[in-house]
C-alpha positions in Angstrom: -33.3 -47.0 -8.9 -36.8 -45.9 -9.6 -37.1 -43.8 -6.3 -34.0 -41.8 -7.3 -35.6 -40.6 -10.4 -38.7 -39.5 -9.0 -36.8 -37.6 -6.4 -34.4 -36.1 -9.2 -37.6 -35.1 -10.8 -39.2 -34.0 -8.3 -36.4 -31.8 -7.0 -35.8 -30.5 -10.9 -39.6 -29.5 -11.1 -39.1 -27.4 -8.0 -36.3 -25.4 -9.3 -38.1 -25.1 -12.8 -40.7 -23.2 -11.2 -38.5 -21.4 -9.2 -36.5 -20.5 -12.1 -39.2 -19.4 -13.9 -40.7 -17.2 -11.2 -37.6 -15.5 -11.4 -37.6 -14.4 -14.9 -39.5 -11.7 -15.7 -40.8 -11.5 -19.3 -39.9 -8.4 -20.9 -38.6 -6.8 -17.3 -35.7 -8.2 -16.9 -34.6 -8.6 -12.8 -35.3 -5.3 -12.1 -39.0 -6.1 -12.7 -38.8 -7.7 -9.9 -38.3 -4.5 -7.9 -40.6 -2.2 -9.3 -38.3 -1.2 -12.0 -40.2 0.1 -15.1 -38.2 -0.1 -18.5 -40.4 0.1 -21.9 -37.9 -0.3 -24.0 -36.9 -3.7 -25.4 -33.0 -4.6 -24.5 -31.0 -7.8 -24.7 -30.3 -10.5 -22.2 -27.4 -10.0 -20.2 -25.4 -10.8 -17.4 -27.1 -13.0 -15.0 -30.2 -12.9 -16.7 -28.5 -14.7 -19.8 -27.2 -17.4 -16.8 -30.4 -17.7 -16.0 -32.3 -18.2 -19.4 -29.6 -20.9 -20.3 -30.0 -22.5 -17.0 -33.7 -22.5 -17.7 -32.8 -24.6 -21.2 -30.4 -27.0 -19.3 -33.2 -27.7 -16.7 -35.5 -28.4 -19.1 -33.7 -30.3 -21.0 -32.4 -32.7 -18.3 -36.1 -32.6 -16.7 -37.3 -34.2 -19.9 -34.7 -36.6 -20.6 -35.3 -37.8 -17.0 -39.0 -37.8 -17.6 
């Protein structure tokens, strides 16, 4: 039983960082590309998915943990 956990935590600390790589702070996805926006805008569309998907992770990383 204990060698599943470390692989479930081992395999959500992968996509964490993943996950995080992918958001870009202030950017939004199309930071990612070059894209330059200075204004500040909401979350939406995928990158809300993405930010709650984040939250889940975490959450479940540290309740496995």
């Amino acid at each position: 039983m204990e060698t599943y956990l470390y692989v479930a935590q081992i395999i959500l600390a992968i996509v964490l960082i993943a996950v995080f790589l992918l958001q870009v702070r202030g950017g939004g996805l199309g930071g990612i590309f070059g894209q330059q926006t200075g204004m500040y805008r909401t979350k939406r569309g995928i990158e809300k998915t993405l930010f709650r998907f984040t939250i889940v992770l975490m959450v479940i990383f540290v309740i496995i943990s």
